[in-house]
C-alpha positions as a Python dict, from the first residue, in 0.01 Angstrom:
ca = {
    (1, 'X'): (0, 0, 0),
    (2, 'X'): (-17, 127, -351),
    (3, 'X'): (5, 482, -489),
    (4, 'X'): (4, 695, -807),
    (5, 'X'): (98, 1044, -807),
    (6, 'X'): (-105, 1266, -971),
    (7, 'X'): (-50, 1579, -1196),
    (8, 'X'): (-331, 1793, -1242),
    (9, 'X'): (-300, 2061, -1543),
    (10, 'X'): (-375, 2362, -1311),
    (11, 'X'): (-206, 2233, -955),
    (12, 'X'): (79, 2042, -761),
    (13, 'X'): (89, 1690, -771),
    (14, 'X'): (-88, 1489, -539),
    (15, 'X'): (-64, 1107, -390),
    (16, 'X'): (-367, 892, -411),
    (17, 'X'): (-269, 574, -224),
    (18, 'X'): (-485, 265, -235),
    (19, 'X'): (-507, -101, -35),
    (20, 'X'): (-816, -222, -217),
    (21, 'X'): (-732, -513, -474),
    (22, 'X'): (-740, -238, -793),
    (23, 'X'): (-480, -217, -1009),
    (24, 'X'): (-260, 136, -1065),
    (25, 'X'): (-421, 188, -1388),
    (26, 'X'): (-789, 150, -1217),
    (27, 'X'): (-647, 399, -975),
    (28, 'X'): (-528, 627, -1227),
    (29, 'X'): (-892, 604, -1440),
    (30, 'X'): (-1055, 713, -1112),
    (31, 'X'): (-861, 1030, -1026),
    (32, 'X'): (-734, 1192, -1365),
    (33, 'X'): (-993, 1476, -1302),
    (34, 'X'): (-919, 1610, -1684),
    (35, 'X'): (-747, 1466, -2010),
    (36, 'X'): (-407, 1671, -1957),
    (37, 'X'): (-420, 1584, -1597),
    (38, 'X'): (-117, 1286, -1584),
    (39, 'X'): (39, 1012, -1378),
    (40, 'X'): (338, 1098, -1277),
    (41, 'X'): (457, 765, -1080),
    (42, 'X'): (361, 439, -941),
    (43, 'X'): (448, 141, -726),
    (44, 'X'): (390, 42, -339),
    (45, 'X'): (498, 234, -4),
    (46, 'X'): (495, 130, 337),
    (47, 'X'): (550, 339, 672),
    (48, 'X'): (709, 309, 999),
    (49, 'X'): (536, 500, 1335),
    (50, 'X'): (630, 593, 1617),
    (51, 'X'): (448, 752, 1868),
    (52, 'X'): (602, 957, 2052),
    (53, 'X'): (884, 1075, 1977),
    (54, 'X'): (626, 1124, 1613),
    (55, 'X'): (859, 1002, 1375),
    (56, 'X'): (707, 841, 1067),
    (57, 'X'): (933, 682, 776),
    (58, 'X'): (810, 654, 435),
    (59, 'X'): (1004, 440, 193),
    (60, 'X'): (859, 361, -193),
    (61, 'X'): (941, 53, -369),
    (62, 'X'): (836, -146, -684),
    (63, 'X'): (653, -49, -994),
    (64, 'X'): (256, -9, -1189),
    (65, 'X'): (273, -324, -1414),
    (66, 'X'): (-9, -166, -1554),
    (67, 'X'): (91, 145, -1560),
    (68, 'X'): (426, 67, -1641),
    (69, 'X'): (558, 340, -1436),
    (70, 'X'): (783, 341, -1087),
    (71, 'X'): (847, 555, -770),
    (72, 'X'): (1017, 845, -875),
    (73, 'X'): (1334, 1006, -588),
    (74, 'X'): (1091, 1280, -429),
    (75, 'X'): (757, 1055, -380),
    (76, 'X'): (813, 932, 2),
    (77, 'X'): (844, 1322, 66),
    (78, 'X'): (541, 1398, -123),
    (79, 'X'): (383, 1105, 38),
    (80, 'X'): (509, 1211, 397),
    (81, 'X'): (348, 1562, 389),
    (82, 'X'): (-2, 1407, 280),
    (83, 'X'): (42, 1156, 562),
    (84, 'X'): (144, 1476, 770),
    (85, 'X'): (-120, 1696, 697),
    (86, 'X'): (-407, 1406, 863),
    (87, 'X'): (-153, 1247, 1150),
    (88, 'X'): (44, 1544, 1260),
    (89, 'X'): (-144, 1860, 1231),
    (90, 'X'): (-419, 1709, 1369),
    (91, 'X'): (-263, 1587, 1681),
    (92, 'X'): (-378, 1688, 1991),
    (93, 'X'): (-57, 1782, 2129),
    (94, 'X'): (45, 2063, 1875),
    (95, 'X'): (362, 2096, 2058),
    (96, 'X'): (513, 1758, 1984),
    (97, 'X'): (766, 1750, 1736),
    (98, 'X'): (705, 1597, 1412),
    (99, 'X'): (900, 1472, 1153),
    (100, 'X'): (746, 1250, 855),
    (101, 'X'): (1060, 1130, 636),
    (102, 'X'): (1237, 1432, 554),
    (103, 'X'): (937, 1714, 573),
    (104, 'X'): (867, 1875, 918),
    (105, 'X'): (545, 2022, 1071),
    (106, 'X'): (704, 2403, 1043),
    (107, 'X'): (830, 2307, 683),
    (108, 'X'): (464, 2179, 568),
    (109, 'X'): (311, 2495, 774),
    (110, 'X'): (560, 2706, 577),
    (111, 'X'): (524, 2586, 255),
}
């Protein structure tokens, strides 16, 4: 699936991911909210599930040719906690442990 990361001028970046046939720079048109918001990164991601035990791998790869921009190091984190906050928290079983990549339900919760 395709992403870009997303700095806005006044908040944290953000993941917008994509699996429609647009390109990154499309992508990028469509979400920069503001002229200093920025793009950050690009490329593809992919995830492995598992449910239970509700472990969910996120790995990045590739780059924007149109962009011209890659994954940076912390994107599959980033990426896990917004996958997190829609498959996790919002599990019926609240109990269940959860871990997306390297971020936790208590360490997204916390944060």
């Amino acid at each position: 699936m395709k992403y870009i990361v997303i700095a806005p001028a006044d908040g944290e970046p953000f993941p917008v991911f994509c699996c429609a046939p647009q390109s990154h720079a499309e992508m990028a048109s469509a979400w920069r909210r503001t002229p200093a918001s920025r793009v950050l990164s690009a490329g593809f991601f992919y995830v492995a599930a598992c449910w239970p035990p509700s472990v969910v791998n996120v790995a990045t790869y590739g780059r924007s040719e149109s962009l011209n921009l890659g994954p940076r190091p912390e994107d599959a984190r980033l990426i896990a906690a917004a996958i997190a906050t829609t498959l996790c928290l919002n599990a019926p079983d609240s109990t269940q442990p959860c871990n997306f990549g390297s971020v936790s339900r208590h360490e997204y919760i916390n944060s």
